[in-house]
C-alpha positions as a Python dict, from the first residue, in 0.01 Angstrom:
ca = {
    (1, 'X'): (0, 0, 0),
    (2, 'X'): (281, -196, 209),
    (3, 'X'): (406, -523, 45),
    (4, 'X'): (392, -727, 345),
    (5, 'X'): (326, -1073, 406),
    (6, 'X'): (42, -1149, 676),
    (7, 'X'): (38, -1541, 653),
    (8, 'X'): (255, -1592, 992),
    (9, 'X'): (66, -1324, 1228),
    (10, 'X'): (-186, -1429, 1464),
    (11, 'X'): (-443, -1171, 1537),
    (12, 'X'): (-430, -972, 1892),
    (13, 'X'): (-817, -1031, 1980),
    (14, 'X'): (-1190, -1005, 1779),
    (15, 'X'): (-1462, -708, 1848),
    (16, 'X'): (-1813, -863, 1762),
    (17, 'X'): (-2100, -595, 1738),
    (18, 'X'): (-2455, -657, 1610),
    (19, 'X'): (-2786, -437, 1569),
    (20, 'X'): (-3099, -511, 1493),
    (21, 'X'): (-3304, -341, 1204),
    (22, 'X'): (-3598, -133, 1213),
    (23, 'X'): (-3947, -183, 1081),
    (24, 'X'): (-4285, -57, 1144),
    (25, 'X'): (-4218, 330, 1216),
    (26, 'X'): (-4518, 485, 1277),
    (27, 'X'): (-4447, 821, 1269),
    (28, 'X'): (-4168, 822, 1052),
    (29, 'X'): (-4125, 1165, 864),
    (30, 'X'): (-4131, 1362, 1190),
    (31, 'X'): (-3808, 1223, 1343),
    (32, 'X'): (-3664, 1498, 1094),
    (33, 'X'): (-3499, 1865, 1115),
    (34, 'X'): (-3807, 1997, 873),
    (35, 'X'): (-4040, 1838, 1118),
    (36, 'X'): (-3867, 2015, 1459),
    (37, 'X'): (-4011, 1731, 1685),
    (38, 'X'): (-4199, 1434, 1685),
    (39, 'X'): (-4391, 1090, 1804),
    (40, 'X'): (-4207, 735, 1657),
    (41, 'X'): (-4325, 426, 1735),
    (42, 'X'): (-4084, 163, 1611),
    (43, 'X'): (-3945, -245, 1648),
    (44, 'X'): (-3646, -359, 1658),
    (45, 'X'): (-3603, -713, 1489),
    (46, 'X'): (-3349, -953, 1369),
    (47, 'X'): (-3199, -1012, 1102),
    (48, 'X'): (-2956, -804, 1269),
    (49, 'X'): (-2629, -576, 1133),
    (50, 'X'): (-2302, -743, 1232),
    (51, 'X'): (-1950, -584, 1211),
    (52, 'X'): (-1634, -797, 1326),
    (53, 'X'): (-1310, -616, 1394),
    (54, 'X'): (-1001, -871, 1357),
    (55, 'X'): (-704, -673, 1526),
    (56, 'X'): (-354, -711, 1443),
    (57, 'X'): (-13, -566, 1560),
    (58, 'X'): (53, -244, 1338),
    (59, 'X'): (275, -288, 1033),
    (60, 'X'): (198, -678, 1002),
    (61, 'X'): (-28, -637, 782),
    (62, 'X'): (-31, -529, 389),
    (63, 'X'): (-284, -234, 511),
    (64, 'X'): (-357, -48, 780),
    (65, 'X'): (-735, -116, 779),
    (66, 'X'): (-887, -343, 547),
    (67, 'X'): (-1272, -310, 508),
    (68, 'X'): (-1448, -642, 356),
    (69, 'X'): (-1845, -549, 295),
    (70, 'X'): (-1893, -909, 239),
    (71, 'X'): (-2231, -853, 94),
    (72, 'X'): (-2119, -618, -178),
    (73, 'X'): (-1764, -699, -239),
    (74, 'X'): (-1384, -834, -202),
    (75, 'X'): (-1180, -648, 115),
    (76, 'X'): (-1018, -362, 1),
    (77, 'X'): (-799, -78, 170),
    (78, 'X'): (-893, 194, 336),
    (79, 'X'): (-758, 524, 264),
    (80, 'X'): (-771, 730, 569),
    (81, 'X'): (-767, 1101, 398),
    (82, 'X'): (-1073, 1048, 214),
    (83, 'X'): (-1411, 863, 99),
    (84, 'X'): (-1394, 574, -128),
    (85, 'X'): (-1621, 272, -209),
    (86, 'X'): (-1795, 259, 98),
    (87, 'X'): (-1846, 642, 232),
    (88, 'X'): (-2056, 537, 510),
    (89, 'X'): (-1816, 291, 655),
    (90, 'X'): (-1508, 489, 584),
    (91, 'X'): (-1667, 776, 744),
    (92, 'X'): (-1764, 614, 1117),
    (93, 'X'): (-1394, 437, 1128),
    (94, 'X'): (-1260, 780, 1043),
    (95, 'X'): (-1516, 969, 1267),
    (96, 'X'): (-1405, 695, 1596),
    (97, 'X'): (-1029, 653, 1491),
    (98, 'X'): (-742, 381, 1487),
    (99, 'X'): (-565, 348, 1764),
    (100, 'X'): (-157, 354, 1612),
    (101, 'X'): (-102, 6, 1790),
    (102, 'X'): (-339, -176, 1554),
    (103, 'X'): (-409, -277, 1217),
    (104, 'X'): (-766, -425, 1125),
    (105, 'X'): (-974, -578, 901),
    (106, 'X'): (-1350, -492, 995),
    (107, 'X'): (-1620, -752, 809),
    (108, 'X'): (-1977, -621, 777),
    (109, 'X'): (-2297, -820, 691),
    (110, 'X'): (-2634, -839, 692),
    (111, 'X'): (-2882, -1093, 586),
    (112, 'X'): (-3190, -833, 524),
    (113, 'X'): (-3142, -715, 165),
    (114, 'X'): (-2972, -412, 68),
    (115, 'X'): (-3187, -110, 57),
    (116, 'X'): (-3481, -255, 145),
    (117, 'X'): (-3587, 47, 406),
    (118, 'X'): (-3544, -143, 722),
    (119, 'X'): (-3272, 84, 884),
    (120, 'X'): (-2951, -121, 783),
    (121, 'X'): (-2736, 104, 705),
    (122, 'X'): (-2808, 307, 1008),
    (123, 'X'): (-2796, -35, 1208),
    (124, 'X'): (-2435, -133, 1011),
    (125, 'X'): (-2367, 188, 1115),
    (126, 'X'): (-2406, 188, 1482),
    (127, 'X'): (-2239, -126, 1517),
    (128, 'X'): (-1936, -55, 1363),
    (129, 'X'): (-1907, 287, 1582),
    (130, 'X'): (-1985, 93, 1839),
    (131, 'X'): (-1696, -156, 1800),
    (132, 'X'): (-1453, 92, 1659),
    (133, 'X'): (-1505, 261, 2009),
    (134, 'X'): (-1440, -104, 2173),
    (135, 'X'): (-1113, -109, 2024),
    (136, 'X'): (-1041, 273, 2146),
    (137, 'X'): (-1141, 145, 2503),
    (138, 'X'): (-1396, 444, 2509),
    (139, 'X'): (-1694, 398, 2697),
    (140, 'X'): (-1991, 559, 2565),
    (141, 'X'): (-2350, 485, 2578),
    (142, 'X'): (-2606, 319, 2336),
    (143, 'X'): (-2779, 655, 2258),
    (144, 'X'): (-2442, 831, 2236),
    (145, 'X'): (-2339, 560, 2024),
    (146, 'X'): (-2680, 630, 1807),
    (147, 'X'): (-2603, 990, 1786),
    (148, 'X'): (-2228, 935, 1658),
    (149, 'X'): (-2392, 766, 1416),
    (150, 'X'): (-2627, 972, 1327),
    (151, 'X'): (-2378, 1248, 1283),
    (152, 'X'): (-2192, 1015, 1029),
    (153, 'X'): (-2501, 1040, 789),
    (154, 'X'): (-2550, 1428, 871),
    (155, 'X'): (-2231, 1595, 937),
    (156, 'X'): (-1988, 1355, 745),
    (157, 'X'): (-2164, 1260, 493),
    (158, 'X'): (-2405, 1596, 402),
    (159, 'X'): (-2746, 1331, 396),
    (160, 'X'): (-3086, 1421, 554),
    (161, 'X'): (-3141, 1134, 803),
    (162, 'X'): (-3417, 1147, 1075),
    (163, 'X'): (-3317, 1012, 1432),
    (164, 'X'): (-3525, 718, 1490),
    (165, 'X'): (-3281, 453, 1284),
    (166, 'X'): (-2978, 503, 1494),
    (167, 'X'): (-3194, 472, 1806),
    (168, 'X'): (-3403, 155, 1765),
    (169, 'X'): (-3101, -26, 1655),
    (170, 'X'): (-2869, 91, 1986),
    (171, 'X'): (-3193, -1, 2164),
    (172, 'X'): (-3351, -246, 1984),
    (173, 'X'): (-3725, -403, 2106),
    (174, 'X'): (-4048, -194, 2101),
    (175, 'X'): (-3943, 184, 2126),
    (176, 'X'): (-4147, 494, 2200),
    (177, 'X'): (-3971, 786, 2071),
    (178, 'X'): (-4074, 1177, 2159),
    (179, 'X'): (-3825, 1408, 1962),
    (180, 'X'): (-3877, 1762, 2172),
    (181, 'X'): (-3627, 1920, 1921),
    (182, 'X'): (-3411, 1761, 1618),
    (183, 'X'): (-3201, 1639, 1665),
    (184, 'X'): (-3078, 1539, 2021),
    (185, 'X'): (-3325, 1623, 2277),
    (186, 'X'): (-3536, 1307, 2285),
    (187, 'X'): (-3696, 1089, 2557),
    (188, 'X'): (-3663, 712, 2428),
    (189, 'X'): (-3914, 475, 2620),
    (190, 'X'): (-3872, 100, 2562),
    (191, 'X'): (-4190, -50, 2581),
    (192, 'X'): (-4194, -341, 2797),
    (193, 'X'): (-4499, -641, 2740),
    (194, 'X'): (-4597, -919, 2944),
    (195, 'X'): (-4493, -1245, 2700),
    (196, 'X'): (-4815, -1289, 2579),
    (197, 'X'): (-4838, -996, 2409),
    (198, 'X'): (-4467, -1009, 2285),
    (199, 'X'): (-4488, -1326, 2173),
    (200, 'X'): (-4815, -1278, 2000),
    (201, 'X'): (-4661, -933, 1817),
    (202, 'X'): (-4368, -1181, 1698),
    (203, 'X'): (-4607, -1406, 1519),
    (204, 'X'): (-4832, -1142, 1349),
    (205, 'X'): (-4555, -995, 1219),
    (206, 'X'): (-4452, -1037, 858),
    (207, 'X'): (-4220, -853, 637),
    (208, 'X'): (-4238, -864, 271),
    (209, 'X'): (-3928, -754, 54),
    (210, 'X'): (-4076, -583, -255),
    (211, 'X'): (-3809, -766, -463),
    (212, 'X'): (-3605, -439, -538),
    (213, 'X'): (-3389, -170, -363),
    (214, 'X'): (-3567, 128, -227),
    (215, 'X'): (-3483, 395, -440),
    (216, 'X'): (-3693, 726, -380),
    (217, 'X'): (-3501, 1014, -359),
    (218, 'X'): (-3650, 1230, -608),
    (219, 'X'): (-3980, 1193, -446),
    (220, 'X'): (-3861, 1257, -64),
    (221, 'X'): (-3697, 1577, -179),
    (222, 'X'): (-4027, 1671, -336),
    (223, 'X'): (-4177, 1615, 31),
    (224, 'X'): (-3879, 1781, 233),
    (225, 'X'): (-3935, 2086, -20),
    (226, 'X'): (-4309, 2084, 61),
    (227, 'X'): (-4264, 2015, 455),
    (228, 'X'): (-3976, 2260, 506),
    (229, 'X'): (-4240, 2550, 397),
    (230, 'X'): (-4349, 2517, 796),
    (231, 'X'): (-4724, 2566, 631),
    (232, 'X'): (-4994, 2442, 779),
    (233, 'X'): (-5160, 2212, 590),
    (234, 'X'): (-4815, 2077, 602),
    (235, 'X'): (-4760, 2025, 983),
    (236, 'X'): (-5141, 1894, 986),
    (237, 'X'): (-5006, 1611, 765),
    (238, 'X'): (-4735, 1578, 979),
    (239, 'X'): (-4960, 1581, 1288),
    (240, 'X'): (-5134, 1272, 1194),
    (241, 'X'): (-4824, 1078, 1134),
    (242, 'X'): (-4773, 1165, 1525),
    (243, 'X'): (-5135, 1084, 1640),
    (244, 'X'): (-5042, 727, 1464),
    (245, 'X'): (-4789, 677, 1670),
    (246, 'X'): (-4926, 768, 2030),
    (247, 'X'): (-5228, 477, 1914),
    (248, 'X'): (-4990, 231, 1848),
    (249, 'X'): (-4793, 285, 2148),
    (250, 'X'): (-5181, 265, 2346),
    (251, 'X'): (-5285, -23, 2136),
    (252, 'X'): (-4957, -254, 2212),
    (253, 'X'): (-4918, -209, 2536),
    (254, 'X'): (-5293, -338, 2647),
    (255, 'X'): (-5219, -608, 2322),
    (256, 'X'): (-5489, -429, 2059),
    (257, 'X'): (-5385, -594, 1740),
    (258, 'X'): (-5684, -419, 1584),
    (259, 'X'): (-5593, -111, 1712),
    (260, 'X'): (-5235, -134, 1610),
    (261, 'X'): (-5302, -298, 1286),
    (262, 'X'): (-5512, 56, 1244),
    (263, 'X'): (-5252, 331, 1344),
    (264, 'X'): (-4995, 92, 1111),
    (265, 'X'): (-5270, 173, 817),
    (266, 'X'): (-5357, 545, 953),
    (267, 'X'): (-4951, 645, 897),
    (268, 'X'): (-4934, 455, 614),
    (269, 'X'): (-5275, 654, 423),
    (270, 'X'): (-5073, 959, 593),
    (271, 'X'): (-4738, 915, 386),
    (272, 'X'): (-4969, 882, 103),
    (273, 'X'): (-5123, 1198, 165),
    (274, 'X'): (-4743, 1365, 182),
    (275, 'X'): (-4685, 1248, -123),
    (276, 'X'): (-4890, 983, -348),
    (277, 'X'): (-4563, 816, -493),
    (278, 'X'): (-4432, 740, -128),
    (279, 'X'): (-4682, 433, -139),
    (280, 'X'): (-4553, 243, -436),
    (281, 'X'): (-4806, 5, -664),
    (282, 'X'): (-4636, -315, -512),
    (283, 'X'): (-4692, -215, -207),
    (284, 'X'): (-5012, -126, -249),
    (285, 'X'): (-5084, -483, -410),
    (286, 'X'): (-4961, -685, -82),
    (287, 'X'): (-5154, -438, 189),
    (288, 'X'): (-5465, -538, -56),
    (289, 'X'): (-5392, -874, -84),
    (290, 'X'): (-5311, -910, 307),
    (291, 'X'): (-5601, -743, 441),
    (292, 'X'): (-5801, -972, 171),
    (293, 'X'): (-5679, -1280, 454),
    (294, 'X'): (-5771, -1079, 764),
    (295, 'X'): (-5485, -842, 808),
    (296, 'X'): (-5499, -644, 1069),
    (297, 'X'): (-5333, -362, 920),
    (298, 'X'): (-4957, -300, 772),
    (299, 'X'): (-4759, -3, 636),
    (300, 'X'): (-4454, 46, 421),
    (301, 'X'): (-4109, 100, 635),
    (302, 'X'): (-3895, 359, 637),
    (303, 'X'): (-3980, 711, 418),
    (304, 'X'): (-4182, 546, 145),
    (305, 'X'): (-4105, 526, -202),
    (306, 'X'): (-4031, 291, -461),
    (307, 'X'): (-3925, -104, -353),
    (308, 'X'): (-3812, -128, 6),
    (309, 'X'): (-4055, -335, 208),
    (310, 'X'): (-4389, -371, 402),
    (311, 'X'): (-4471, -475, 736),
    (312, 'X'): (-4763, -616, 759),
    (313, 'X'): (-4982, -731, 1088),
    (314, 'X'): (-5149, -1056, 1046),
    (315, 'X'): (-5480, -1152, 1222),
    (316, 'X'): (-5484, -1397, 1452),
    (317, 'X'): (-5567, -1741, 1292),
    (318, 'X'): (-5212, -1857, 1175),
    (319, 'X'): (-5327, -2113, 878),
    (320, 'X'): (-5522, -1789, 731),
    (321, 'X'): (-5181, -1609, 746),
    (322, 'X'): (-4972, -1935, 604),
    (323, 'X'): (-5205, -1881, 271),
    (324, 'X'): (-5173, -1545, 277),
    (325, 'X'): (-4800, -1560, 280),
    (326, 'X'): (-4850, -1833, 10),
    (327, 'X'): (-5059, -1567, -211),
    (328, 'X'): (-4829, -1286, -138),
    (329, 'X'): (-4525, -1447, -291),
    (330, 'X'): (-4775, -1591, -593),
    (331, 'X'): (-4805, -1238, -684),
    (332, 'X'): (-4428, -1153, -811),
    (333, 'X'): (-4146, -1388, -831),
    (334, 'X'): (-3929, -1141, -665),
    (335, 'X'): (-4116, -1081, -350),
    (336, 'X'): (-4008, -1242, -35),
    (337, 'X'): (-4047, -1323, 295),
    (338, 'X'): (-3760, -1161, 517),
    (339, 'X'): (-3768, -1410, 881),
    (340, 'X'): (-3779, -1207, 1195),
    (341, 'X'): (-3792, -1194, 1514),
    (342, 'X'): (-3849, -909, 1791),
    (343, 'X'): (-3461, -809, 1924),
    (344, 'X'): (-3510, -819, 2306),
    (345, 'X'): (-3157, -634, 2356),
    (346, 'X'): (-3068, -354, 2110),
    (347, 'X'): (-2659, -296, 2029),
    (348, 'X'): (-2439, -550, 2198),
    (349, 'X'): (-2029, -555, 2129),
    (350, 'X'): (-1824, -774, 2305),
    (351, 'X'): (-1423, -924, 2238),
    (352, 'X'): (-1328, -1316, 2214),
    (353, 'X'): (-953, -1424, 2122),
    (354, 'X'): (-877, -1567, 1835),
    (355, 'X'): (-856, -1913, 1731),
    (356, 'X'): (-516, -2003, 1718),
}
């Protein structure tokens, strides 16, 4: 590490970039390699991902790049060779590249809680390629931007990862996803709703934190081992987790909150029948509870497992979902409510100067 002060150099310029998160995948589980293709319904919402790039002069600062994942740490240094605290952001800096005219110091946050199987780390993810490719000057789409990404989780880092993360948050808003063949043959339609039906989406919604990190990964390699058999009685599982997604794409788009609510419960009994664990007891408890104050439906984000979250679609008298919010969070101290609100952009980046 150089042993250099910093206190008397102004920064160059600032890259902002922020993503939205994901929730309410219908049709998760077939956005995967074991799958081969698949239907994904998905939102994009706020709380988004941010990333900030501060950029320097090189050698004025102490490091080259200085990563500060304010939500888990103090900045540290960045070694360039290999993988240290923070694999997944070391890896898309690495994958993208520092320009030799520039040090940094990249700041990442979220406010939706770690691990709680709303896409962030894809969504972190995206954004900071995204701005890293600001600062290279290299102009690449959103969904190329989604698939650098993606390859960060896949190639770089040896994870399994399905598609549909990195793509709602470059696109954010209501997507329709058709995956023809894993990984990068896809069609992405945005669905677009008259306000009424937008707005009225936005208030039903309501995402519960299960008060602990999602933490499954025992269990999904149980399913991938099952799935990746090709069987049939696999793929038929598989199938309805696609039907569940064309419904809700047909039920939103003519503003069917009893159909949606419906295909959100069909995928969700679906991931049950993959695997019964993938539905965890909390979870469980606040689809129960929620559907005992006229719910239209809900389902657990993301793969499934234990914590994460739940989305759950409200019915349509908002005092009757104020109490059921009320008895949701009466059930566990460590539930909560996460705020949202539908993302009507996906990935934006864009550079301010500094204050001087």
């Amino acid at each position: 590490m150089k042993n250099k002060s910093t206190s008397s150099v102004s920064p160059i310029k600032i890259i902002n970039s922020v993503a939205p998160i994901r929730i309410c995948d219908i049709g998760g589980w077939t956005d995967t390699w074991f799958a081969g293709h698949g239907q994904i319904f998905n939102i994009g919402v706020y709380p988004y991902a941010e990333v900030q790039i501060t950029v320097f002069p090189a050698g004025s600062q102490a490091n080259r790049i200085t990563v500060y994942p304010e939500d888990f740490g103090v900045p540290y240094s960045m070694d360039e060779t290999k993988n240290g605290e923070h694999p997944l952001l070391e890896s898309a800096i690495r994958r993208i590249g520092l320009p030799k005219d520039f040090d940094i110091l990249i700041s990442v946050h979220s406010d939706a809680p770690a691990a709680c199987s709303t896409g962030t780390s894809a969504s972190v993810c995206v954004a900071l390629v995204a701005a890293m490719c600001e600062l290279n000057q290299k102009k690449i789409t959103p969904l190329e931007i989604a698939y650098e990404a993606h390859r960060v989780e896949t190639e770089d880092l040896k994870q399994q990862s399905g598609i549909q993360d990195q793509i709602c948050a470059a696109f954010g808003g209501i997507n329709f996803i058709e995956m023809k063949k894993y990984p990068y043959d896809n069609v992405v339609t945005q669905i677009t709703l008259p306000d009424n039906i937008w707005w009225e989406l936005e208030r039903r919604i309501c995402l519960v934190f299960l008060g602990k990190k999602h933490s499954s990964s025992q269990v999904h390699q149980a399913v991938i081992k099952n799935l990746e058999t090709g069987s049939r009685d696999a793929q038929a599982l598989l199938e309805t987790l696609r039907l569940a997604a064309i419904k809700a794409k047909s039920a939103i788009e003519v503003g069917d909150f009893v159909a949606f609510g419906q295909a959100a419960t069909d995928c969700n009994d679906g991931q049950r029948k993959l695997h019964s664990e993938l539905i965890c007891p909390q979870a469980d408890q606040v689809l129960t509870l929620a559907k005992s104050y006229g719910a239209m439906g809900g389902k657990v984000n993301g793969a499934g497992g234990d914590g994460g979250s739940v989305t759950i679609i409200s019915g349509s008298n908002m005092a009757q979902k104020r109490k059921m919010i009320s008895a949701i969070l009466s059930l566990n101290p460590a539930f909560k409510i996460i705020p949202t609100y539908l993302s009507r952009r996906g990935l934006r980046v864009w550079s301010t100067t500094p204050d001087i």
